[in-house]
N, C-alpha and C positions, 0 to 999 in steps of 0.2 A: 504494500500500500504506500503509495509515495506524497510526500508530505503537501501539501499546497498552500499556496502565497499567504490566502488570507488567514488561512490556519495559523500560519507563524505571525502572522499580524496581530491577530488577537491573542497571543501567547505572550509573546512582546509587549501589548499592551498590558494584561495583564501581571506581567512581571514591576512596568512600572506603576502602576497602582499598588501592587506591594509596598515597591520601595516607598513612594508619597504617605501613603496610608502608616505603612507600619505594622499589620496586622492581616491574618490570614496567612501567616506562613505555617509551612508545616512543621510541627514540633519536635521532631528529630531530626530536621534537612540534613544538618551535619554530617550525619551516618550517612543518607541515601550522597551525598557530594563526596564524602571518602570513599562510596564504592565507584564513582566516577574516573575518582583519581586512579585511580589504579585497571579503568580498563581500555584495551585494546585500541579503541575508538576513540579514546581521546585525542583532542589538538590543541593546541596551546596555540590561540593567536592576542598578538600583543600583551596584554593583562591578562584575557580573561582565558577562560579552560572550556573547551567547547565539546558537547558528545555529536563527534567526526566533524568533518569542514562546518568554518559559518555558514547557516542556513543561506544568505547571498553571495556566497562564493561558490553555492552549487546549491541551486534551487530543486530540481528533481533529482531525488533519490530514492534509494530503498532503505528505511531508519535499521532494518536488522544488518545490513553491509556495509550503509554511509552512517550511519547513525542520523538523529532528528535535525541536526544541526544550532540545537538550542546554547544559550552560557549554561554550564551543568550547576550553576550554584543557585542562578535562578530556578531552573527544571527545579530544581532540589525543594526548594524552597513552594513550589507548587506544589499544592496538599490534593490534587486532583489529576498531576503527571503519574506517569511511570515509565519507569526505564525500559525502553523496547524491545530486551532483548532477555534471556533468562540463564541462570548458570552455566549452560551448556552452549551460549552464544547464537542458541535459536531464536526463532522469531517468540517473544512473549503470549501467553495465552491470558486473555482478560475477563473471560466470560465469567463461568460460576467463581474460581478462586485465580486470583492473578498467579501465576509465576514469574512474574519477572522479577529483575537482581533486588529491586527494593522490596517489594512484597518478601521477597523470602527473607530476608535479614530481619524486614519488623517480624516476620512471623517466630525467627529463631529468639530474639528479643526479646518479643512478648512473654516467650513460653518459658523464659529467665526469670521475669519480673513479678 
């Protein structure tokens, strides 16, 4: 499923309404951005840490190959994203229980706390 314009528009916008607001982030982003850091798809351009190229450095892709092209601190910070892809580097399933990389970590987490 390949990402489209407007989609990143209102993601973008949404990230800064975050930051203006202040509230509505997700309460462990942290975690779900440390698992950014360290994987495969990440790019580092300028400052920020991107999951795969920035979204306008390459507008059509595939998020399980290229990744979304989002900043991963903001994604992170999105209480209604998930990481596209799942331990095994496949495509994420979202229907009854997510697996992707962030779901499973809250879920190992949770089953700690």
């Amino acid at each position: 499923m390949a990402v489209t314009s407007a989609k990143a528009l209102v993601k973008g916008a949404g990230a800064i309404f975050r930051r203006i607001n202040g509230t509505g982030s997700y309460p462990r982003w942290a975690e779900r951005a440390a698992v950014c850091e360290k994987c495969p798809m990440r790019v580092v351009s300028g400052t920020a840490s991107y999951c795969g190229r920035p979204f306008l450095q390459q507008i059509n892709r595939d998020p399980v190959i290229d990744g979304c092209g989002c900043p991963t601190k903001e994604k992170a910070k999105d209480p209604t994203e998930h990481c596209p892809i799942n331990a095994r580097h496949e495509a994420a399933t979202e229907e009854q229980a997510c697996d992707c990389k962030w779901c499973a970590i809250a879920a190992r987490l949770g089953a700690r706390a």
